[in-house]
N, C-alpha and C positions, 0 to 999 in steps of 0.2 A: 440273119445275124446283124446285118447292116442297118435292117430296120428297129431291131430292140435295141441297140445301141443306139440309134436316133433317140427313139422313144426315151431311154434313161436319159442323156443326156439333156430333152428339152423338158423333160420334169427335173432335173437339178438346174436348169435355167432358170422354172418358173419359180421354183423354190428359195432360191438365191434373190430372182425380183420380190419375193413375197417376205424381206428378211426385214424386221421394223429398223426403219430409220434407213434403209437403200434408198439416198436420196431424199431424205426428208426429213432428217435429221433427229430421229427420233433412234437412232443406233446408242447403245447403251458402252458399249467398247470400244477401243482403237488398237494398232496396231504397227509393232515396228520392228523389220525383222533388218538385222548389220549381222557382218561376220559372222559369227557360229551361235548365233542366240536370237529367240523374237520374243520383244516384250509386250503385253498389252496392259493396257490401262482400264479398270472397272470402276462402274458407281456400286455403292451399298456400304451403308453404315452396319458394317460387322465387325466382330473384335477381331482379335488378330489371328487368334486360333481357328475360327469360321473362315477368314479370308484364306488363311495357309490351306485348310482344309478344300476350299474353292481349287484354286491351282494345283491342289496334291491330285485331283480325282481327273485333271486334263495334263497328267506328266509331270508339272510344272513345280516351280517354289516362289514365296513370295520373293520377288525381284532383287539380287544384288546389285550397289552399287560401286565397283571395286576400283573405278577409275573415274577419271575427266570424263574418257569417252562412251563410258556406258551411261554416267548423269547424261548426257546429250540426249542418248538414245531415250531415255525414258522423260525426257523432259519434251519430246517430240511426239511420242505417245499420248500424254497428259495433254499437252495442246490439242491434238485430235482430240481427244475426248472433250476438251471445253466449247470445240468449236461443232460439235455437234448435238450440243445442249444449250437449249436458249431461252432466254429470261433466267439468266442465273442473279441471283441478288449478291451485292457487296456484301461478303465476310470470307475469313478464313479457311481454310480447310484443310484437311489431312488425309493425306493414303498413306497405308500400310507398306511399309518393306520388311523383306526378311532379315532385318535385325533386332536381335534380342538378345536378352540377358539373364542367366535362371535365376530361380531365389534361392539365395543364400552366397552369391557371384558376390561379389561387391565392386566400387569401382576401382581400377586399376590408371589412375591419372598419366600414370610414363608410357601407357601405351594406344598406340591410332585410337583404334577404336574404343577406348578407355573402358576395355572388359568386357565390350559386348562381341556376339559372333556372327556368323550368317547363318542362316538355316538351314540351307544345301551343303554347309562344311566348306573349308576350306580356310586358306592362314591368314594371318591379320595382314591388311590391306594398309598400304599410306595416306591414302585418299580418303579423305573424310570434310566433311562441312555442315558441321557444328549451327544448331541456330543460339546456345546460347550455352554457358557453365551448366555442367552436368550435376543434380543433387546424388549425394556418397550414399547411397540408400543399398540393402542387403536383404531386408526380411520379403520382398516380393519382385514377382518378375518385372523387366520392363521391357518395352519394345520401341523400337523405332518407327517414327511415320515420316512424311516428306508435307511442308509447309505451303500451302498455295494461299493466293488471292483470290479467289475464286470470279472477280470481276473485273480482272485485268489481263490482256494476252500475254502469254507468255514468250520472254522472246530468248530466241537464241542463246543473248548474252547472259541468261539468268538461268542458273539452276537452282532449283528446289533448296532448300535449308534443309537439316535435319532436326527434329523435333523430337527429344522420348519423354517418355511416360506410362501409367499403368497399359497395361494389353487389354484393360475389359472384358466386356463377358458378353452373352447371350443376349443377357437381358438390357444390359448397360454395356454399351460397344465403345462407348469413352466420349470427350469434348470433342465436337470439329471432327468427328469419324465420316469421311465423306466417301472412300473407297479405297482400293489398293491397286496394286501393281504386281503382276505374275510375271516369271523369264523360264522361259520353256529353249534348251540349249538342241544343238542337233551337233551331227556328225560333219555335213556337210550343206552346201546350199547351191540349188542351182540360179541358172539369170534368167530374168523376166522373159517371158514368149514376146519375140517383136512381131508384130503383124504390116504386113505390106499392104494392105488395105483395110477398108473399113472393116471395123468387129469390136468382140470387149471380149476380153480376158478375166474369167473368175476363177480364182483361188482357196481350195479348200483345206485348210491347215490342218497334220495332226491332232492339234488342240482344241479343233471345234469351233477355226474363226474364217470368219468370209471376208476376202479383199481383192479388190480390183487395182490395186496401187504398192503392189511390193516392190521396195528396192531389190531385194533377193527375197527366193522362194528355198523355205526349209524342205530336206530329205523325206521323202514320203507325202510330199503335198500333190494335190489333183487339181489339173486346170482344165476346165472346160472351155473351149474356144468358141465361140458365134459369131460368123463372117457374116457381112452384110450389113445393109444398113436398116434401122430400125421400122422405117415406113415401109420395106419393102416385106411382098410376102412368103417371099421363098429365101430362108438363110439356109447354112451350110454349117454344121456343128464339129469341131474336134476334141478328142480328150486325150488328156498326156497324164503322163504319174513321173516326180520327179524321182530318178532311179540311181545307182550308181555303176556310172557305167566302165569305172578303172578303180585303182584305192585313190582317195582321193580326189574324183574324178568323177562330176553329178551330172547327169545330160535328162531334158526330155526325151530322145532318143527322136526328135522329129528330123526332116531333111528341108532345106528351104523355106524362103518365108513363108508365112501365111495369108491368108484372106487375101491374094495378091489379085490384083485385077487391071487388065488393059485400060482400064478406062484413065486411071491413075498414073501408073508406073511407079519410075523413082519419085516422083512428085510430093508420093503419100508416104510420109514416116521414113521417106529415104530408102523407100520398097519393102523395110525391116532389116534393112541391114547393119551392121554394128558397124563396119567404117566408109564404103565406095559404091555406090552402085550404080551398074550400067544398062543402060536400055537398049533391047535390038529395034529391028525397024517393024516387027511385027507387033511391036505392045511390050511384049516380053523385057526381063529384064535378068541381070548374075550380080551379084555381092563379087564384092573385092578388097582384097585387102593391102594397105600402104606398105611402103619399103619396113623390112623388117618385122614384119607380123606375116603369119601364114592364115589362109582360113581352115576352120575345123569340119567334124565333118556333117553339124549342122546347117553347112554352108553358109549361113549367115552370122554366126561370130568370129572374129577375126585373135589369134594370139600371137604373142611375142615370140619369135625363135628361138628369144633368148627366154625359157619358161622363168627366171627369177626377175622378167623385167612387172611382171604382174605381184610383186611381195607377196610373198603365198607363207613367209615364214614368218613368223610374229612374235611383239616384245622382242627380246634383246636377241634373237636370233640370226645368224645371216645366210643366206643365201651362197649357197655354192652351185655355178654351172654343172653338167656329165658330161662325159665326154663326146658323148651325142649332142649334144645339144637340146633334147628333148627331155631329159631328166632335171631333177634337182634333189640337193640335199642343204638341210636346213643343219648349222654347227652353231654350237653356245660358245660364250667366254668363258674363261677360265671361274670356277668356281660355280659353275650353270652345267643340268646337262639336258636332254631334250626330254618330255614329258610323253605320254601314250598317244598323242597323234603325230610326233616326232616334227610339229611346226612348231612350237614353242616351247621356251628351257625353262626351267624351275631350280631354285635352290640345292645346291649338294650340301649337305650336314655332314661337314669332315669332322667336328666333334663324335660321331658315331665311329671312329678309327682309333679315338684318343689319343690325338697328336700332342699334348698337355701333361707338363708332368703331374699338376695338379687341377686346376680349373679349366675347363674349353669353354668357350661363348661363340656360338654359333652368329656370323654375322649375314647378308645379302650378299654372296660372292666371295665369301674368305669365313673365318673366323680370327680368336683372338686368344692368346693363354692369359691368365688370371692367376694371382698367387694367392694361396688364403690365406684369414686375417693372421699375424704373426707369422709371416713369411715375404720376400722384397723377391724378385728377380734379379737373378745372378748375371744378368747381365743382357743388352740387346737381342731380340728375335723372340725364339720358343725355347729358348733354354731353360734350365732347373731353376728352381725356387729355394733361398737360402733361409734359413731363422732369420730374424731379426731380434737383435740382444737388448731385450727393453731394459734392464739393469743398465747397461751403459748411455741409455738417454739423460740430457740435462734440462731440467731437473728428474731424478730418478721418480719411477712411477712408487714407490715403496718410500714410507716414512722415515722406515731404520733398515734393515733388512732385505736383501731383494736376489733373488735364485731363480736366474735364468734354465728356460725348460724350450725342450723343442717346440718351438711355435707358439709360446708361451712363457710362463712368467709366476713364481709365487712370492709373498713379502711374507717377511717374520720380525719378530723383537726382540730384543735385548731381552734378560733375566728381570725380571718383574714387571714386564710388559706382557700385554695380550693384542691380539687383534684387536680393530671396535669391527662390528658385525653389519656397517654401512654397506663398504665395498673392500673389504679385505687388504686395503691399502694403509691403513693408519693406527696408526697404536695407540693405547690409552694405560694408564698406569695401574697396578692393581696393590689395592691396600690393604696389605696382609694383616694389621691389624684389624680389619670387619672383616674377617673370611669365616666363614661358618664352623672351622672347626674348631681348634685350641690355640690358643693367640701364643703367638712366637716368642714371646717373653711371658719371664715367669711374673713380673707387676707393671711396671708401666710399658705402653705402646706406640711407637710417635709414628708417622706412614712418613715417609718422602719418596721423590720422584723415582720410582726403578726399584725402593728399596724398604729397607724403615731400623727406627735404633731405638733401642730399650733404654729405661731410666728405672731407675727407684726412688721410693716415699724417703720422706725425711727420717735419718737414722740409717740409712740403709745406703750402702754405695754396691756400685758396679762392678761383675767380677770379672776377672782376665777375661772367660768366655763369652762376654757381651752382650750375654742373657741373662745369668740369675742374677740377684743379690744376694750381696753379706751384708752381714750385722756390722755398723758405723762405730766409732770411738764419740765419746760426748766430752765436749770441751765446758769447761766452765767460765771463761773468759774469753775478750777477743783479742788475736794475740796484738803486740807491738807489732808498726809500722805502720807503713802506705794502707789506704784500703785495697791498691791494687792488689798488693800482696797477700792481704787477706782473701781477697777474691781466685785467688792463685791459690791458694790454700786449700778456699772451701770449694773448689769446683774438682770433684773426681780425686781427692787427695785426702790423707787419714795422718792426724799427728798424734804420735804417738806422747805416753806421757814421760816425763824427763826422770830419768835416771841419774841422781846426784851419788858421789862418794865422800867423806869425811875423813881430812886426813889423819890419822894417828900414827904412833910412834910404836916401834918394836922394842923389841927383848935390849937392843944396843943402842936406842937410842935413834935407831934410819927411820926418817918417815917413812908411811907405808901406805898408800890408798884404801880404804876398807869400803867395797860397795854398800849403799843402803838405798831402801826406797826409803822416801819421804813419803808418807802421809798428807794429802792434800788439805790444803788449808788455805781461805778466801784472807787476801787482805781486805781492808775499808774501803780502800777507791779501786775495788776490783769487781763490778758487775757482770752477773748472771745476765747473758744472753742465750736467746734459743731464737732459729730461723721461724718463720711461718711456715705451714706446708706449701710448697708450691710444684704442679706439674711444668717444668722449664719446657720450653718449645725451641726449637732451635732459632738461634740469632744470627742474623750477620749470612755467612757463607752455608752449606746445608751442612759443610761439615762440622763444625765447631757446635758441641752439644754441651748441655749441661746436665749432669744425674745430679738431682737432690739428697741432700746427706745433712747433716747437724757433726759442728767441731766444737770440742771445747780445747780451751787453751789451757794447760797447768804451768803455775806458776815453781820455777827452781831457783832453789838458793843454793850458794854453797861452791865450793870448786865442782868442774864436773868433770868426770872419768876421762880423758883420754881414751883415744879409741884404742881397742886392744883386742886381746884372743878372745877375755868372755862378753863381750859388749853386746850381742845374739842373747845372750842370757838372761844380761841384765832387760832387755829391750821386752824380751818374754815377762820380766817379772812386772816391766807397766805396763804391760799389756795386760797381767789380771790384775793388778789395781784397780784397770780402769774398769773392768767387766764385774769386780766384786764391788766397787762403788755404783753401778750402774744398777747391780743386783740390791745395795742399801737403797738408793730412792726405791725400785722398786717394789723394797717388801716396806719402807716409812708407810708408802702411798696405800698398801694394805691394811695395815696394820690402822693407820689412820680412817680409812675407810668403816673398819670391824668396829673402833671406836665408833663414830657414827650410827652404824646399826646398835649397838650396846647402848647406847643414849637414847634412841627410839625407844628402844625395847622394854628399858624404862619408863621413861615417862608412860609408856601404854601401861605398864601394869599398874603404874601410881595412879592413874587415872580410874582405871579397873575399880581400886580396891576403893578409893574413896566415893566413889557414886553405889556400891556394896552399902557401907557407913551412914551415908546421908540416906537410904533407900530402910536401913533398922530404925533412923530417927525417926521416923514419919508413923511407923508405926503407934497401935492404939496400946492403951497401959494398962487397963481393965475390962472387964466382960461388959461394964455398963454404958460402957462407952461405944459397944456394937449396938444400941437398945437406943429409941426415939421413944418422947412422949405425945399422946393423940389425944387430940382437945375435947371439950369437956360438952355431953348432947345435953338438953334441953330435960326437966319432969317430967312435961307434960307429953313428950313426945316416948320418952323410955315408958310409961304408961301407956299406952298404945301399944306397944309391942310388946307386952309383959307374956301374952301366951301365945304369941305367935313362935 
């Protein structure tokens, strides 16, 4: 058994020396394993999807970068890989990380990673370094790569930029596609094999990578041990598997150093011991470990008594001693609780409790209440959410009009107002004269602001109800006075005709009033006027209007009546005066009319009958007078045709 375990183990020796670039720099990867993750670094211009597809098929994803400390990490990777390629030429270049962004995502500028995600999942990170403004693009995927020089070492103090753009294809892997970067995570990790003397330690990763130089070895990794020194021809081979040999808790399961040899001692490598070692007088030598650390029971690493002096708890977690002293328990801050390896805390989302009476916003460590739009906070903390009365703001959101609503707000208008259909805030006038159905008046139509006032044609005034017209009084003169007066007159006002009385004498002698109308009758220096037709528009203030109308003035002679019981009467009897005078022009203006056609109508037929007359003259007077005479042929030629 001891001899086919040699056997396997010096063919994955040989196979290990036989790995391109073991020492000659022709190795194509690098490798760096921290804390609970090992990232490597690859050459190959592939798109992002081939390179994801690389790392998916050895466990892995293309590589986050979610902190400071993991840019380190893989900035330290990328240097091994530079420094084991050579004649690189001056230009730029790009690897792949697991950030992307799908198509139809767009950018999100208020947040880290401005929209994009990781590949493996998980929450938006703070940590980001940008190589330059992101373009707002939406209709295709993009991804993230990491920016190098390709002809400069990389040092320490620099990490990679980030650089996005298309993710390319097969056939086109994109500009500057130089390689990518895989993070392959584990459970736990054990520590390097020390050896006490000469040997070389190889490491065979789940992932399928060979290294002689791990800071930590990931959970399931194989190391082959080869004691001795290289010119010699007898070595000594061991193999370990890193295992878990507690929860939390990764050993090779070896006892003491390795490859130890007398010839050396503590001299070589400190014999492998991780802090003290002592030599007896036969060659031999024991690990030891300083005040306050005990050794374990690989006998050559040494741990703290106090287990949280080694930080085993991480990010914002702290370390709590047991009562033993050999335990530990990792506790979060308030607002953190511990995650599924119970070392590190992660976000509690107390919005999933609904502590809010209307909005929660989840923050890093707390959250926050929000009040929605049309509503303030009643007061400091997480208390209720009150309306906000937008009607009592100065100046009011509402033109005319404004009716406060929960959380909200609606405006109205005044009576012949409407909304305008902008933003529901403003009113605009509506002019009932153009409205499409039957205009508000029965003849004329004036619009004003909120409302509108009828008028009528000349002849025609305005009646009590502020709509129709009535038939006007016609004056025949304009009366005495001011024009004001006249103007006071003719606007909305009807003068009736004057009612004179004649006084006479009774049966004994008593005078006596005896009503009479007068008969209208022009003096010389009394001129017929008539207004123009005019539609008045209002002047002055909105209110003051004018209805078009025609007055005429009659002239009274004579005593007039005293006002008395029948003076209603007499007022009725000029009132048909005036309408049977108005009925005389009317039917003159016919009658005169009828004349006119009667005088056509004439002349037509006089015209008629006299072109009859001249049309007999012309005529002929005898039969001989329809008969022509035909000139006279020649003897000699009527001979000629005598028997033809």
């Amino acid at each position: 058994m001891e001899t086919g375990m040699a056997t396997f183990t010096t063919l994955l020796l040989l196979l290990l020396l036989v790995q391109p670039g073991a020492g000659t720099g022709g190795d194509t990867e690098a490798v760096v394993c921290a804390g609970m993750a090992c990232y490597t670094a690859h050459w190959g211009k592939l798109s992002a999807a081939d390179a994801q597809n690389h790392c998916s098929q050895n466990g892995g994803n293309l590589a986050t970068v979610k902190s400071k400390e993991e840019a380190q990490h893989i900035q330290r990777a990328l240097a091994q890989l530079l420094r084991l390629e050579a004649n690189l030429t001056a230009r730029m270049g790009k690897f792949w990380i697991g950030l992307q962004r799908e198509k139809g995502k767009c950018l999100d500028p208020s947040l880290p990673l401005k929209g994009f995600s990781w590949v493996g999942g998980g929450e938006d990170t703070p940590y980001t370094n940008w190589y330059k403004e992101l373009r707002n693009s939406c209709i295709s995927k993009r991804c993230v790569s990491l920016l190098l020089d390709l002809s400069q070492p990389l040092l320490s103090s620099y990490l990679p930029r980030w650089s996005e753009g298309p993710c390319g294809s097969s056939d086109s892997p994109g500009n500057n596609i130089e390689g990518f970067v895989c993070k392959f995570s584990f459970k736990g990790m054990c520590r390097p094999l020390a050896l006490g003397g000469p040997g070389q330690v190889t490491y065979t990763t789940p992932f399928q990578t060979t290294s002689s130089s791990l800071e930590a070895v990931p959970f399931a990794s194989a190391a082959n041990v080869a004691c001795g020194d290289r010119d010699q021809d007898k070595s000594q081979s061991h193999y370990f598997l890193c295992k878990e040999k507690a929860p939390d808790v990764f050993d090779w399961g070896s006892s003491g150093p390795l490859c130890v040899s007398p010839k050396y001692g503590c001299s070589f490598n400190n014999g492998g011991c991780h802090q003290d070692c002592f030599e007896g007088g036969d060659g031999s030598f024991l690990c030891g470990c300083r005040p306050g650390f005990r050794l374990l029971d690989d006998l050559v690493t040494c741990a703290s008594r106090n287990p949280c002096s080694s930080s085993p708890c991480r990010g914002g977690a702290t370390c709590i001693q047991g009562s033993q002293g050999k335990n530990y328990t990792c506790h979060c801050p308030q607002g953190y609780q511990l995650d599924s390896s119970q070392l590190d805390c992660v976000d509690v989302d107390e919005c999933q409790d609904s502590p809010c009476a209307q909005e929660c916003v989840n923050t890093p460590g707390g959250f926050r209440c929000e009040c929605w739009v049309g509503y303030q906070p009643d007061g400091p903390g997480e208390g209720a959410c009150r309306d906000v009365d937008e009607c009592a703001l100065d100046p009011s959101p509402c033109a005319q009009g404004c009716t406060n609503t929960d959380g909200s707000f609606y405006c109205s208008c005044q009576e012949g107002y409407v909304l305008a259909e902008e933003d529901g805030t403003q009113c605009q006038d509506v002019d009932e004269c153009a409205g499409p159905g039957v205009s508000p008046c029965d003849s004329l139509c004036f619009n004003t602001q909120g409302s509108f006032r009828c008028g009528c044609l000349t002849g025609w005034e305005l009646a009590p109800n502020g709509v129709s017209c009535t038939m006007g009084l016609v004056s025949l003169g304009r009366p005495s006075g001011s024009p004001e007066e006249y103007k006071g007159k003719k606007e909305g006002s009807t003068v009736a005709p004057t009612a004179t009385a004649s006084p006479t004498r009774g049966p004994k002698g008593t005078p006596r009033a005896t009503p009479t109308t007068r008969r209208l009758s022009l003096s010389p220096d009394a001129p017929v006027t008539s207004d123009p037709f005019e539609m008045l528009a209002p002047s002055g203030s909105p209110s003051v209007w004018k209805e078009p109308s025609i007055h005429h003035n009659t002239a009274a002679s004579g005593p007039q009546e005293p006002a008395g019981g029948d003076s209603v009467a007499k007022q009725n009897d000029n009132g048909t005066d005036g309408q049977k005078l108005l009925l005389f022009y009317i039917l003159g203006t016919v009658v005169a009319i009828l004349l006119l056609l009667a005088l056509a109508l004439g002349l037509l037929v006089y015209r008629k009958r006299r072109a009859k007359r001249e049309e007999k003259e012309d005529k002929p007077q005898n039969a001989a007078d329809r008969y022509s005479w035909v000139p006279e042929r020649a003897e000699g030629r009527a001979m000629e045709n005598e028997y033809r």
